[in-house]
N, C-alpha and C positions, 0 to 999 in steps of 0.2 A: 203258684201265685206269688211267694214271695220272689222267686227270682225274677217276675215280671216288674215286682214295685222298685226292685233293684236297679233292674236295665232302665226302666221308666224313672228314678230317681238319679242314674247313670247321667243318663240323657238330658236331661234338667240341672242338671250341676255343670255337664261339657256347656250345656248353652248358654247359661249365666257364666261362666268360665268364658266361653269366646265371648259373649258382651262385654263383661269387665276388662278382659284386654283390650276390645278394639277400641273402648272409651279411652283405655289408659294410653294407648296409640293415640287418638285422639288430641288426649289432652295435651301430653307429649308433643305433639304438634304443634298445636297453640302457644305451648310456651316458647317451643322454638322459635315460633313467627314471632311474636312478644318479645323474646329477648332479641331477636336480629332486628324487630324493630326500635328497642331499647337502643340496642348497639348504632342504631342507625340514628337516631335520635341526635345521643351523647355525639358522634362523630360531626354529626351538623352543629353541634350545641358549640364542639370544640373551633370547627372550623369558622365560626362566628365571629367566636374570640378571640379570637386568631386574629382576624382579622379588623376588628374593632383594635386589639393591641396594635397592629400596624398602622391603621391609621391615626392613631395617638400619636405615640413613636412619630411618625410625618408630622402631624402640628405640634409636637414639639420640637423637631426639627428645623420646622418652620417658623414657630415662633424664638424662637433662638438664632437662627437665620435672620432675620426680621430686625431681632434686638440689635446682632449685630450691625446688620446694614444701618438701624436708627445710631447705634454709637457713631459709625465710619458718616453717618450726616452730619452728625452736629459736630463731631474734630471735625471737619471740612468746614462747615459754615465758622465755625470759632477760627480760626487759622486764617478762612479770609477777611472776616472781622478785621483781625489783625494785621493783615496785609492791607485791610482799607483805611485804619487807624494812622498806622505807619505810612502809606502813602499823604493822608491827610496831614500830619502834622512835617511832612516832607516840603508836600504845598505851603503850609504855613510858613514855615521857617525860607523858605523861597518867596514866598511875599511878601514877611517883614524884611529881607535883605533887600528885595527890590526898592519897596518901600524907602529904608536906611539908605539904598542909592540914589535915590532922587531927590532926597534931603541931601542929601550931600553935596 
């Protein structure tokens, strides 16, 4: 009798033994899936910001870009300013001379 409570306590410990492994298999899985989807995650997480940095990076490219072309305007419009300045006071002094010649 006791060698029967034996083999029957045997058998009862082997099959709580295969249960708690195949849970711990189990769980072991899940964490694998969990972490490759953690990993899978973070790598999208990265590749975001990535890409968000990049496109900063470009508007401020661009807006530095930008700045520069608004500076390369206004030396251009100041310079012909000055070129219309100078022309105008060109005319001028050509019109008092004309002027001073017709008095004369």
């Amino acid at each position: 009798v006791a060698s029967t409570e034996m083999a029957a306590a045997a058998t009862a410990a082997a099959t709580t033994i295969a249960q708690l492994e195949a849970r711990v298999t189990e769980l072991e899985q899940r964490a694998g899936s969990s972490e490759k989807e953690s990993a899978m995650a973070v790598r999208k997480a990265e590749a975001q910001l990535k890409a968000v940095k990049e496109a900063l990076e470009a508007e401020r490219a661009s807006a530095a870009n930008a700045q520069a072309e608004g500076g390369k305007f206004w030396t251009q419009l100041k310079e012909r300013e000055a070129a219309l300045q100078a022309e105008q006071k060109s005319h001028s002094a050509t019109r008092v001379a004309l002027e001073d010649a017709q008095k004369a």
